[in-house]
C-alpha positions in Angstrom: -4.3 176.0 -7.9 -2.8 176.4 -4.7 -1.3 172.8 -3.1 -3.8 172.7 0.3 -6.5 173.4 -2.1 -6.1 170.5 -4.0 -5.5 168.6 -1.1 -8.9 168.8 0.4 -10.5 168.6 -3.1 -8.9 164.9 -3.3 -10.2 164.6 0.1 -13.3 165.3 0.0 -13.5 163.3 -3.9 -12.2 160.2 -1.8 -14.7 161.0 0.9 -17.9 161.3 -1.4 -17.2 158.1 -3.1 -17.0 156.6 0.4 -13.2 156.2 0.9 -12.2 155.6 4.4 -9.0 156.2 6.7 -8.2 159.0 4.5 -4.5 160.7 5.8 -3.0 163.9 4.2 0.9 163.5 5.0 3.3 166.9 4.8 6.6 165.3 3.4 8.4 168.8 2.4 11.8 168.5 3.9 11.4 164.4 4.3 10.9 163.7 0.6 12.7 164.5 -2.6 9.9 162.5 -4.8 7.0 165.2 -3.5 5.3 167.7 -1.1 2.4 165.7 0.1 1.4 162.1 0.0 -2.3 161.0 0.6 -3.0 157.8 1.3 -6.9 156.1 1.8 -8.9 153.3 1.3 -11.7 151.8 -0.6 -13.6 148.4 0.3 -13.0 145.9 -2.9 -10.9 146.9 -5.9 -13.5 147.9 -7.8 -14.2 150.6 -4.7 -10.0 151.1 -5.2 -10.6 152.0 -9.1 -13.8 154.1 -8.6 -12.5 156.2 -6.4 -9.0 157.5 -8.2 -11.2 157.5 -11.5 -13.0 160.1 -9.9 -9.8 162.2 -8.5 -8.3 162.2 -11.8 -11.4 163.3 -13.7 -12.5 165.6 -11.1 -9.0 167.0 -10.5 -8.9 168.0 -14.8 -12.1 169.8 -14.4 -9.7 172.2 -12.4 -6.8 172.0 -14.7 -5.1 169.5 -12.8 -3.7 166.4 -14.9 -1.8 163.5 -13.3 1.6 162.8 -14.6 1.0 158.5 -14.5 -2.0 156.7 -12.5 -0.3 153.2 -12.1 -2.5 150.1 -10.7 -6.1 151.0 -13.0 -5.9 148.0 -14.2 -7.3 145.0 -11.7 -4.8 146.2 -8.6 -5.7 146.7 -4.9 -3.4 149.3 -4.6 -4.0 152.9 -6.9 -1.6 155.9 -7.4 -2.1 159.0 -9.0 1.0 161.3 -9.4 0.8 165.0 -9.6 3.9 165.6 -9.0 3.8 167.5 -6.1 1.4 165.6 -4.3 0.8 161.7 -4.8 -2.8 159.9 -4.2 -2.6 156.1 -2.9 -5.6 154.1 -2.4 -5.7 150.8 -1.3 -8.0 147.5 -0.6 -8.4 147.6 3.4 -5.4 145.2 4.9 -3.2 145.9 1.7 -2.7 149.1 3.0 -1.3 147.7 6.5 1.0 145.5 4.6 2.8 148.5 3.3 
């Protein structure tokens, strides 16, 4: 599945589970880690966990596995890695931290 097409199907995951300040960064040419980075918010941790549970299952219904999902476990901050593209989601203020 084409990159940009993923990218709005995260999106609009984070977006029907009512994630907030959602931002799809282009880091080709900036970043040697990946291609695109997006980064959004949910409103308690539970909110944080909900919501990249639901990319990651979502996202394999397409054929689309994450290589690691770090922070699942009681975090404020989640990210999923597919390689080319990395999800963060954070607790509101955690975000501004980083």
């Amino acid at each position: 599945m084409e990159a940009i097409k993923i990218i709005n199907l995260i999106s609009q995951i984070i977006y029907d589970k009512k994630g907030f300040n959602i931002l799809a960064l282009d880091v080709r040419g900036i970043s040697t880690i990946c291609d695109y980075i997006i980064i959004a918010e949910g409103n308690v941790q539970r909110h944080v966990k909900a919501i990249v549970s639901e990319v990651v299952e979502q996202l394999k219904k397409v054929g689309q596995r994450p290589m690691n999902v770090e922070g699942l476990e009681e975090s404020d901050w989640v990210v999923a890695d597919y390689l080319n593209i990395i999800v963060h989601v954070f607790k509101p203020g955690l975000r501004e931290k980083y």
